[in-house]
C-alpha positions as CSV (number, residue, x, y, z in Angstrom):
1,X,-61.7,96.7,118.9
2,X,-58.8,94.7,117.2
3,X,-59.3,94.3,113.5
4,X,-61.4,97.7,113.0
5,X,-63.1,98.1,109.7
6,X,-62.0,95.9,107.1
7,X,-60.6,98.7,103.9
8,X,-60.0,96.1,101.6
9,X,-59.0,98.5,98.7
10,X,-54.9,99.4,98.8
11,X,-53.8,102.7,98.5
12,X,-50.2,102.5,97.7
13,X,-51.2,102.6,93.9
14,X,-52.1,106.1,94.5
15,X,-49.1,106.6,96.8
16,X,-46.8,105.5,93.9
17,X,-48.8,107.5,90.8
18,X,-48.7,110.7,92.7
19,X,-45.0,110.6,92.8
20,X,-44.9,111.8,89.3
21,X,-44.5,115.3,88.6
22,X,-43.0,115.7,92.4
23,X,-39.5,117.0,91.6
24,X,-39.3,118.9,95.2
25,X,-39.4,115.4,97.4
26,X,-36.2,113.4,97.0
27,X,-34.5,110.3,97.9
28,X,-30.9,110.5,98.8
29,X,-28.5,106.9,98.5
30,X,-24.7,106.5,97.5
31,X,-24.0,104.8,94.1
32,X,-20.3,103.2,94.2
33,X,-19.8,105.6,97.4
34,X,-20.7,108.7,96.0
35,X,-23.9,110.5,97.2
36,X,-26.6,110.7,94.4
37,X,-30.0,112.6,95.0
38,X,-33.0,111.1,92.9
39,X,-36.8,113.2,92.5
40,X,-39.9,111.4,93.2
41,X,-40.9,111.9,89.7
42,X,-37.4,110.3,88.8
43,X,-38.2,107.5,91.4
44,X,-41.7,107.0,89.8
45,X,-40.2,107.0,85.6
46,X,-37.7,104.1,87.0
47,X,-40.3,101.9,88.7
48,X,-42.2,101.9,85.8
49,X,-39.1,100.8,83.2
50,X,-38.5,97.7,86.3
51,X,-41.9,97.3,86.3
52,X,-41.9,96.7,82.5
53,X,-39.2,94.5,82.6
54,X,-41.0,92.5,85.5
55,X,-44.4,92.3,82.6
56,X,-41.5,91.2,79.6
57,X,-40.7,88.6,82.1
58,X,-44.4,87.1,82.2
59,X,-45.5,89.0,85.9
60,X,-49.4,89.4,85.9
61,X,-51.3,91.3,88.5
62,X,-51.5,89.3,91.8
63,X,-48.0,87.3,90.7
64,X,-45.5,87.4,94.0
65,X,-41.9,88.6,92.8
66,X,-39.3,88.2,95.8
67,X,-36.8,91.1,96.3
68,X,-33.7,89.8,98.3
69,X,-31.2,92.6,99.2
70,X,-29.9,95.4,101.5
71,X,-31.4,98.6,101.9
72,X,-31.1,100.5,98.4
73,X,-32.2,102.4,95.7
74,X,-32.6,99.1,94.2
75,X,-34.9,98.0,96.9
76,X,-36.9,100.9,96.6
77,X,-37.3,100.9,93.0
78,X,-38.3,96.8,93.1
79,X,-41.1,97.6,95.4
80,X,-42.2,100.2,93.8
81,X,-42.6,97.9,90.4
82,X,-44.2,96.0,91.7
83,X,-47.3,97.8,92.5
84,X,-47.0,99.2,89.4
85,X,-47.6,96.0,87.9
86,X,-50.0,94.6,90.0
87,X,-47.3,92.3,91.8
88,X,-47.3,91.2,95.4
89,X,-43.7,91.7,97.0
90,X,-42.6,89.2,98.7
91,X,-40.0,90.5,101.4
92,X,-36.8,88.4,102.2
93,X,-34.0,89.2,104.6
94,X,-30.9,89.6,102.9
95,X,-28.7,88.6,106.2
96,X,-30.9,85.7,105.8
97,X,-28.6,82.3,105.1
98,X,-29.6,82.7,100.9
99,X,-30.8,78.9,101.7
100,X,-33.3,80.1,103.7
101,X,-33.8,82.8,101.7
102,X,-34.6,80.5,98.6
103,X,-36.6,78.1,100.8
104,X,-39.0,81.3,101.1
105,X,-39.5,82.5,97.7
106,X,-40.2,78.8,96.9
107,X,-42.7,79.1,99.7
108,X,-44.1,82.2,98.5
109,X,-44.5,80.7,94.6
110,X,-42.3,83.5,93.5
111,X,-42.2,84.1,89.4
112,X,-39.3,86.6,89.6
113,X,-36.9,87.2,92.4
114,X,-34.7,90.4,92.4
115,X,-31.6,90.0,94.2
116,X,-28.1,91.7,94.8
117,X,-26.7,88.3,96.3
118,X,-24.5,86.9,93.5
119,X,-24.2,83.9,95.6
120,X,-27.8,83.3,95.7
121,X,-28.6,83.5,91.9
122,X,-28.2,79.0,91.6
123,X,-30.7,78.8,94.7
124,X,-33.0,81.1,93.2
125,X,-33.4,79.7,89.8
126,X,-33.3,76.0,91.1
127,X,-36.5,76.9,92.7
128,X,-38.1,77.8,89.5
129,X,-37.8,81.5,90.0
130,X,-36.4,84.1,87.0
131,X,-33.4,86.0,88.8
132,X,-33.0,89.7,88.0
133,X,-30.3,92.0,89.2
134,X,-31.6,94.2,92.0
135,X,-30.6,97.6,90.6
136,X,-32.1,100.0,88.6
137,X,-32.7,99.4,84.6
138,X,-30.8,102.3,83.5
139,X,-33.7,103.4,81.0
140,X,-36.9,106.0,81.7
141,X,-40.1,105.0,79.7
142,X,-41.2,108.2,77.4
143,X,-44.9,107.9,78.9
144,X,-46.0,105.4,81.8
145,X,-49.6,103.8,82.7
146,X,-51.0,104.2,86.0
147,X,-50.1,101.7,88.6
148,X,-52.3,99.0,88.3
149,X,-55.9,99.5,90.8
150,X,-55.9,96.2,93.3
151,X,-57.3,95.3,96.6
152,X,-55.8,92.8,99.4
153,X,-52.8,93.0,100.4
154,X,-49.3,94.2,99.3
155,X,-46.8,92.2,100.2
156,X,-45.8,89.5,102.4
157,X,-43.1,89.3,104.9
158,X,-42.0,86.8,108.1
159,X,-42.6,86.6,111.5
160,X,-39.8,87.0,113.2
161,X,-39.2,83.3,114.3
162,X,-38.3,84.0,117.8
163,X,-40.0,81.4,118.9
164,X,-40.0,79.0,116.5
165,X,-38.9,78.9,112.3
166,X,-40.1,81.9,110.7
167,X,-43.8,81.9,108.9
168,X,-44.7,84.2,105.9
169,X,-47.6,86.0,105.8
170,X,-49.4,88.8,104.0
171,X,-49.8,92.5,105.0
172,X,-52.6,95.0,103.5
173,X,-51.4,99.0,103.1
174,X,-54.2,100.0,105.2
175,X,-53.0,99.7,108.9
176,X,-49.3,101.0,107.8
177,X,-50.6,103.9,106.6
178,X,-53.3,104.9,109.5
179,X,-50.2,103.9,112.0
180,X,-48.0,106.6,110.1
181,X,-50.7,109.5,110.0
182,X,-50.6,109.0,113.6
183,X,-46.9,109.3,114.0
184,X,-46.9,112.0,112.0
185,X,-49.6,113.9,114.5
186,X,-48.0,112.9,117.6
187,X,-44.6,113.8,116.6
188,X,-45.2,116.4,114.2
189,X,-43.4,115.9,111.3
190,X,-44.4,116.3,107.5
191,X,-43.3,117.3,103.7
192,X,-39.9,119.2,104.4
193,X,-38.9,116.1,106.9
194,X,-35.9,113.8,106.3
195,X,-36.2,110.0,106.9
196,X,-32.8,107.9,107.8
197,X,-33.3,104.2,106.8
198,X,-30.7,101.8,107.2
199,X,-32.0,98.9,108.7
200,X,-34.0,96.1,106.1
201,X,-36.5,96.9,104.2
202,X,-37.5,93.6,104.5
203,X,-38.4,94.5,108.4
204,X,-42.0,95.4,108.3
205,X,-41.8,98.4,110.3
206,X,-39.6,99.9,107.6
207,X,-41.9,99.4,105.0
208,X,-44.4,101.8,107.2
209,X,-42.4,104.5,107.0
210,X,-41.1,103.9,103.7
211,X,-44.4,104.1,102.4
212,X,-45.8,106.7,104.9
213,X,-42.8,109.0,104.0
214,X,-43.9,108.5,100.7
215,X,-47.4,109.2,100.9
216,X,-46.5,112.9,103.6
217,X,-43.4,113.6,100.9
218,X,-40.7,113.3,103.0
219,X,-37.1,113.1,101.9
220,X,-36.0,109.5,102.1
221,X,-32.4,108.6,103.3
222,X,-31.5,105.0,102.5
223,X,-28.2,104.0,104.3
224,X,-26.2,101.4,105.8
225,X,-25.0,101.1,109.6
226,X,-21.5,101.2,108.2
227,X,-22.7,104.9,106.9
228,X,-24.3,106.0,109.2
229,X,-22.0,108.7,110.3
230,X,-21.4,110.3,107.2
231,X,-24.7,110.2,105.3
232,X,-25.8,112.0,109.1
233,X,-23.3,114.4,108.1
234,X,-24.4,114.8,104.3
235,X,-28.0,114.3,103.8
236,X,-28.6,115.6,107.7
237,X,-31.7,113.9,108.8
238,X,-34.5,115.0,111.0
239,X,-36.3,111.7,111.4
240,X,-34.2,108.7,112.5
241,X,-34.9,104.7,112.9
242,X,-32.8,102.1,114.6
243,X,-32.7,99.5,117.2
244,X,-30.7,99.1,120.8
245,X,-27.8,97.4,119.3
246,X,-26.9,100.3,117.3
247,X,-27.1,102.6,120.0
248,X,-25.4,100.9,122.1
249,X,-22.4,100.4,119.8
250,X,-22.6,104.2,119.4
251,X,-22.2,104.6,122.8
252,X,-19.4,102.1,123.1
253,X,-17.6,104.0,120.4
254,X,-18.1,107.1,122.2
255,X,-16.9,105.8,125.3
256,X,-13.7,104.5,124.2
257,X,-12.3,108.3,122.1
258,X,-13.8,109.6,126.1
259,X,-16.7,111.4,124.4
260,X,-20.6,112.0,125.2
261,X,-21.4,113.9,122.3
262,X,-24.6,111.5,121.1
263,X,-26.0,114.8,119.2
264,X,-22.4,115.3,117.2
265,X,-23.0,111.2,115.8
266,X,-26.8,111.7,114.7
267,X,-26.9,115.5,113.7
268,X,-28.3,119.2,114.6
269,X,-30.8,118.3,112.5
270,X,-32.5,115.9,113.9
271,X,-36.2,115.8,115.6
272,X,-36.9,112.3,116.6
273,X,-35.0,109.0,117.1
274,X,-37.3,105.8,117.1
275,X,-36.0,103.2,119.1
276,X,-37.5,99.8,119.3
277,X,-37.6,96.0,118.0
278,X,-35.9,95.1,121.4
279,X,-35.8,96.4,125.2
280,X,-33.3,99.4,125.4
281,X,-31.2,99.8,128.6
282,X,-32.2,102.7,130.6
283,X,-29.2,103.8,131.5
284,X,-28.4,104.4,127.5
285,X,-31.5,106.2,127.3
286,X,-31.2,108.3,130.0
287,X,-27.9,109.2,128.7
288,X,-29.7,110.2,125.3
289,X,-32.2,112.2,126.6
290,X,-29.5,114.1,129.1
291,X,-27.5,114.6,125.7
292,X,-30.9,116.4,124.4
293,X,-31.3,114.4,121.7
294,X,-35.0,113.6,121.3
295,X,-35.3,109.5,121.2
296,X,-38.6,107.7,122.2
297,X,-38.6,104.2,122.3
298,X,-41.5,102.5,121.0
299,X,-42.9,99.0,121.1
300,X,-45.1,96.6,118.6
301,X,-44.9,93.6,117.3
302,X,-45.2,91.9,113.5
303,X,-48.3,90.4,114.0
304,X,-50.3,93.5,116.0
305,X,-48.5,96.7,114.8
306,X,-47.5,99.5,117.2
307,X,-48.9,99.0,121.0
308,X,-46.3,101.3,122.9
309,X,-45.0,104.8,122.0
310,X,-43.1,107.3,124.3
311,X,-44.2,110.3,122.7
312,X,-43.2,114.5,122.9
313,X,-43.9,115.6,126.6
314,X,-44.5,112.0,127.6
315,X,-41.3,110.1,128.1
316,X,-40.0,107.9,130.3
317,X,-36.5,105.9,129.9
318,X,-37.0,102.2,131.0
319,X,-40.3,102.4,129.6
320,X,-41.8,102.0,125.7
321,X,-44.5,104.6,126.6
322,X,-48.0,104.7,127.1
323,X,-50.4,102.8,125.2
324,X,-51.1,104.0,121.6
325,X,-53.7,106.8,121.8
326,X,-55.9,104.7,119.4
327,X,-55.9,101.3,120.9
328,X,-55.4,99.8,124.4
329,X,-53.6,97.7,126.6
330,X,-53.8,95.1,129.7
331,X,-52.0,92.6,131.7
332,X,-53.2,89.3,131.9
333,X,-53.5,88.5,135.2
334,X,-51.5,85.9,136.7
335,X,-49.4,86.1,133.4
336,X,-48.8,89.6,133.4
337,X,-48.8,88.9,129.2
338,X,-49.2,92.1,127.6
339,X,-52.6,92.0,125.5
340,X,-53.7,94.7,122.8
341,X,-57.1,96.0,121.3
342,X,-56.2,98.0,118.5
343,X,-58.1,98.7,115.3
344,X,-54.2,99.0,113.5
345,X,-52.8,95.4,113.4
346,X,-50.6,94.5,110.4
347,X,-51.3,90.9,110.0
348,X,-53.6,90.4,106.8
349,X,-53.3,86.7,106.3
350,X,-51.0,83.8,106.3
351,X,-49.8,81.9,103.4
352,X,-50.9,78.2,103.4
353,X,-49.5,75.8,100.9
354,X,-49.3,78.8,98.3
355,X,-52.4,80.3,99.0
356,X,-53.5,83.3,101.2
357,X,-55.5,82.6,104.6
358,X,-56.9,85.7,105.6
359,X,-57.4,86.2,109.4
360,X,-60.3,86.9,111.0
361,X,-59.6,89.3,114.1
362,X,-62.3,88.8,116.3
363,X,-64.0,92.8,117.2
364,X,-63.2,93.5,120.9
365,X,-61.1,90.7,121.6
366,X,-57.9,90.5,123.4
367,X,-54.7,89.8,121.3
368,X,-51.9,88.0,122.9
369,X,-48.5,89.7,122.7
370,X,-46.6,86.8,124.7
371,X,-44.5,89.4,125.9
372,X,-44.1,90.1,129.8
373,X,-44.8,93.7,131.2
374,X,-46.0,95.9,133.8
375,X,-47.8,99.0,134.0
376,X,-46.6,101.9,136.0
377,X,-49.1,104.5,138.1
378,X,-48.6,106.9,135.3
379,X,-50.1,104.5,132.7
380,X,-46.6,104.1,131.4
381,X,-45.4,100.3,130.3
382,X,-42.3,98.3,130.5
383,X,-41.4,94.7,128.9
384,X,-40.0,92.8,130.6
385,X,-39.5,89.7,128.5
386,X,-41.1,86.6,126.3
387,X,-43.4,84.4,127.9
388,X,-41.6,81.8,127.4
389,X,-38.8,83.0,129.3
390,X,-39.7,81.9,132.1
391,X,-37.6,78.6,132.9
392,X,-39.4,75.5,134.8
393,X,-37.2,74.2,137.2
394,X,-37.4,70.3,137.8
395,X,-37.7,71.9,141.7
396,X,-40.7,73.6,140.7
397,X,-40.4,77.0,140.4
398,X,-40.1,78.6,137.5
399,X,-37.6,81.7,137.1
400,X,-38.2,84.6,134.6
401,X,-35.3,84.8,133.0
402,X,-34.4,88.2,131.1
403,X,-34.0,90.4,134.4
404,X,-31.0,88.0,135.8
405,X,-29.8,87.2,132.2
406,X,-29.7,91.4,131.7
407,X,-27.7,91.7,135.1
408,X,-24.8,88.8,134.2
409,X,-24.7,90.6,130.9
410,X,-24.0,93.7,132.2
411,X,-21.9,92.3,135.0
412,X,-19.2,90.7,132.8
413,X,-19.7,92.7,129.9
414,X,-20.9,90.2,127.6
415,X,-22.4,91.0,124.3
416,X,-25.2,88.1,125.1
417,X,-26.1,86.0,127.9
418,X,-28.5,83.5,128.0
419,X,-30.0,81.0,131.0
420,X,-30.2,77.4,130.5
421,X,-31.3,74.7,132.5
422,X,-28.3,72.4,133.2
423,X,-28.4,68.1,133.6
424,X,-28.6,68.5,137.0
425,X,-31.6,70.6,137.1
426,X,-29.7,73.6,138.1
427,X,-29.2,77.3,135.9
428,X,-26.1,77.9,133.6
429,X,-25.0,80.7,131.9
430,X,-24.0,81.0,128.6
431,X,-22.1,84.5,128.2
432,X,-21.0,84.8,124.7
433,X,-18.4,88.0,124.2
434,X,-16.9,89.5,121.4
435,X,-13.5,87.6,120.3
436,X,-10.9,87.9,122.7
437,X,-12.6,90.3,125.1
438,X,-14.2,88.1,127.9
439,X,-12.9,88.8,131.6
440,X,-10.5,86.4,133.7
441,X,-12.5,87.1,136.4
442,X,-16.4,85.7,135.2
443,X,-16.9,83.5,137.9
444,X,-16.3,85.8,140.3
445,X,-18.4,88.5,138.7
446,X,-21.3,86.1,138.7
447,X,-20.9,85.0,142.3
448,X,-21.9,89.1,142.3
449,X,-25.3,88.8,140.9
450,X,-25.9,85.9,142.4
451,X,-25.9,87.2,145.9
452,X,-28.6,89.5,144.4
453,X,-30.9,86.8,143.4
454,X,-33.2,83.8,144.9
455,X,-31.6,80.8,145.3
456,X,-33.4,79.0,142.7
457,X,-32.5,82.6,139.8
458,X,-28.6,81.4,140.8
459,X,-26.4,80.5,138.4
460,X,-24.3,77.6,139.0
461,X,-22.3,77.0,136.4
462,X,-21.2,79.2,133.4
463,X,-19.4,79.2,129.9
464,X,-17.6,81.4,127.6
465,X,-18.4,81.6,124.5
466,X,-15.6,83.2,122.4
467,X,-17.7,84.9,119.6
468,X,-21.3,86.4,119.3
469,X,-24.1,83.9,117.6
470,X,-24.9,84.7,114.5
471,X,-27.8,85.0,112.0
472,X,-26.0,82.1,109.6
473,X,-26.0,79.1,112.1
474,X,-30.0,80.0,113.1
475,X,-29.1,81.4,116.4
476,X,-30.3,84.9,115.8
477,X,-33.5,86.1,113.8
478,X,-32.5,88.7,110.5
479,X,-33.7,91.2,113.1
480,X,-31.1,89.5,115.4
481,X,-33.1,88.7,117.9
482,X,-31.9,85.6,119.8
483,X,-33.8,82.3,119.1
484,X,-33.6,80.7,122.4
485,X,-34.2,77.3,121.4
486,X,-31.5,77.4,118.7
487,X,-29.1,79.1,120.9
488,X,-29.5,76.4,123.8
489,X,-29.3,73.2,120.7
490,X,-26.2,75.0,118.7
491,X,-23.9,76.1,121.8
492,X,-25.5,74.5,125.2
493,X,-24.2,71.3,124.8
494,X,-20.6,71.7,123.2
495,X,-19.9,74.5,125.5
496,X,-16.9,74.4,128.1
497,X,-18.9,74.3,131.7
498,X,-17.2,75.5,134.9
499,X,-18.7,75.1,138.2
500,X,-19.4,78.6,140.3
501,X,-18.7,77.2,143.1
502,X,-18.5,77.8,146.7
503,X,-19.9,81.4,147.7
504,X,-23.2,81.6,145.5
């Protein structure tokens, strides 16, 4: 039954109060490069100085205070205020264009925003907004209150705009927490565990297992990717987030000093490696798991929470698991859309105008994922793409476009390729590489696939693109997922196309 019980009363007060006294959990971070280990109780004393500063600054239980910045102490210590003051966070992306960035926390009717962008400070305070640094006071109250008591929700963060432009809505503590007591059963971990986090905490799925580290005591790592390597080495983790991209520039790396040691890069220590956000290659998987080092890719979305998980004893490379133990899955037929029941979806509400719309999940109905997938005979299931990758041609059919974008990708050795449907009613390919590094021979190379493919999945026509798109011009989400639609509008039509020709 999607939607479950409705818990409207937040726990995360709790989560943070019991932090004092704790002086065996730690979080570990560098400070002008050099590695600095921090108590929970020390943690809890500084929230509560930032979350007095946020009250000097006129924040009132139920006020939204933006915090803008990379994974941090800082971070930490922002979101932490404001639950002790009653606040709802309201989560941007720092890789975020800070116009953008300011567009939301004007959105959100932000009072305070907390920031680390210099740059971003004018756009802020035009909007309205106080501006605070986003870095710890550098004072410890004597004594502290208790986090302020609330129900609702706890934050609010954005969709990933995918599809279309990003929409913020509102997220309540309950289904975080429930999803993270059941990671922490199916993969066993606990108090005595060590969390790697480098990616945003702005990315919802972080926030789970920020909080749900909190709340079991693990040790929390907060890093960056260009870290990665030596706070493995230093604070040696045994719990481990990222997405494909990372892994496979690890593996590129790798590859080019002639090495395959995977478990050297992410430590001894380590117990599991979530994967997910995006479709891993097999291939890089299978390599991971032939290294022994215990990845599992998993699968959710913003809106729904987790759906997939490849779990201890139960994985399968190509795959993003079974169906969550708690919830369940089908494919639509004639669609083949995944759609979820699951009594753990994140969405709370959506923010309208300023004010909260709470969602009404309707008990026992199917939720549209608009991803693509199939189910294997073991149960197990793949994703294949969007939904709306699938191309109408003005011929008629319509071709699904990831498995044919995947193989030219892979073919030339692009860092992105995407299908587009050409004047003439026929497929292009745009194949963006990284500066300077795109083969003399593409067309042949796609005259490969090709032979591979229905006519109609061909590619005709091709062009280069001499750099990766990025998150600035709108082409990729702050989770860098490609937005199609931008993509197609930015590059499509000023690109250089050449003709296949003969032999496809």
């Amino acid at each position: 039954m999607t939607g479950g019980t409705v818990v409207d009363t937040c726990a995360l007060p709790a989560v943070v109060d019991a932090m004092a006294g704790n002086t065996t959990a730690r979080l570990l971070f560098r400070r002008a490069g050099t590695p600095v280990e921090v108590t929970y109780d020390r943690c809890r004393a500084e929230a509560a100085a930032l979350a007095a500063l946020l009250r000097e600054h006129g924040v009132r239980p139920g006020d939204r205070v933006a915090i803008h910045g990379s994974t941090s102490y800082g971070w930490v210590l922002a979101d932490l205020a404001c639950l002790l003051a009653g606040a709802v966070s309201v989560a941007l992306y720092s890789s975020a264009p800070p116009a953008r960035a300011a567009a939301a926390a004007r959105e959100g009717g932000c009072r305070v925003v907390l920031t680390d962008r210099p740059d971003a400070v004018a756009l802020f305070r035009s909007g309205g907004a106080a501006v605070l640094p986003l870095e710890p006071t550098g004072s410890v109250p004597a004594g502290y209150p208790a986090a302020e008591p609330r129900t609702g929700p706890f934050t609010v963060v954005s969709t990933s705009g995918t599809l279309s432009e990003p929409k913020l809505f509102t997220v309540h503590s309950a289904p975080l927490l429930a999803t993270m007591d059941r990671f922490a059963e199916l993969y066993g971990f606990g108090a005595g565990d060590r969390l790697l986090l480098y990616l945003p905490l702005s990315h919802l799925p972080q926030r789970m297992m920020l909080y749900g580290g909190l709340r079991l005591g693990l040790d929390l790592v907060l890093s960056d990717p260009a870290h990665l390597v030596a706070d493995t080495a230093w604070a040696a983790p045994t719990l481990h987030v990222t997405v494909p991209r990372l892994l496979e520039h690890v593996r590129s790396l790798l590859r080019r000093s002639g090495s395959t040691d995977y478990r050297g890069v992410f430590g001894p220590a380590l117990r599991a490696l979530f994967v997910g956000s995006a479709p891993t290659d097999p291939g890089l998987m299978a390599e991971l798991i032939a290294a022994g080092v215990p990845v599992y890719e998993v699968y959710g979305t913003t809106e729904l929470g987790m759906i997939g998980l490849n779990v201890p004893g139960a994985r399968r490379p190509g795959t993003v698991g079974r169906p969550i133990p708690w919830g369940s899955v089908r494919l639509a037929p004639g669609t083949a859309e995944i759609q979820v029941r699951t009594p753990t979806p994140f969405l709370h509400g959506r923010l309208v105008d300023g004010r909260v719309e709470r969602h009404e999940w309707v008990p026992g109905a199917w939720e549209p994922t608009a991803d693509v997938g199939t189910l294997d005979a073991d149960g197990f299931l793949s994703v294949r793409g969007r939904l709306r990758d699938f191309l109408p041609l003005p011929s008629g059919e319509k071709v699904f476009v990831t498995p044919v974008e995947d193989a030219l990708r892979l073919a030339c050795g692009a860092g992105l390729c995407q299908l587009v449907v050409r004047p003439d009613g026929r497929l292009g390919a745009l194949l963006f590489f990284e500066p300077g590094t795109g083969p003399a021979d593409v067309a042949d190379r796609v005259r490969a696939v090709n032979r591979g493919l229905h006519p109609w999945e061909r590619a005709r026509s091709y062009a280069v693109v001499d750099r990766l798109p990025t998150v600035d011009e709108g082409c990729l989400t702050e989770t860098t997922k490609p937005r199609r639609h931008v993509i197609e509008r930015v590059h499509g039509a000023a690109a250089d196309w050449r003709s296949i020709g003969t032999g496809t």
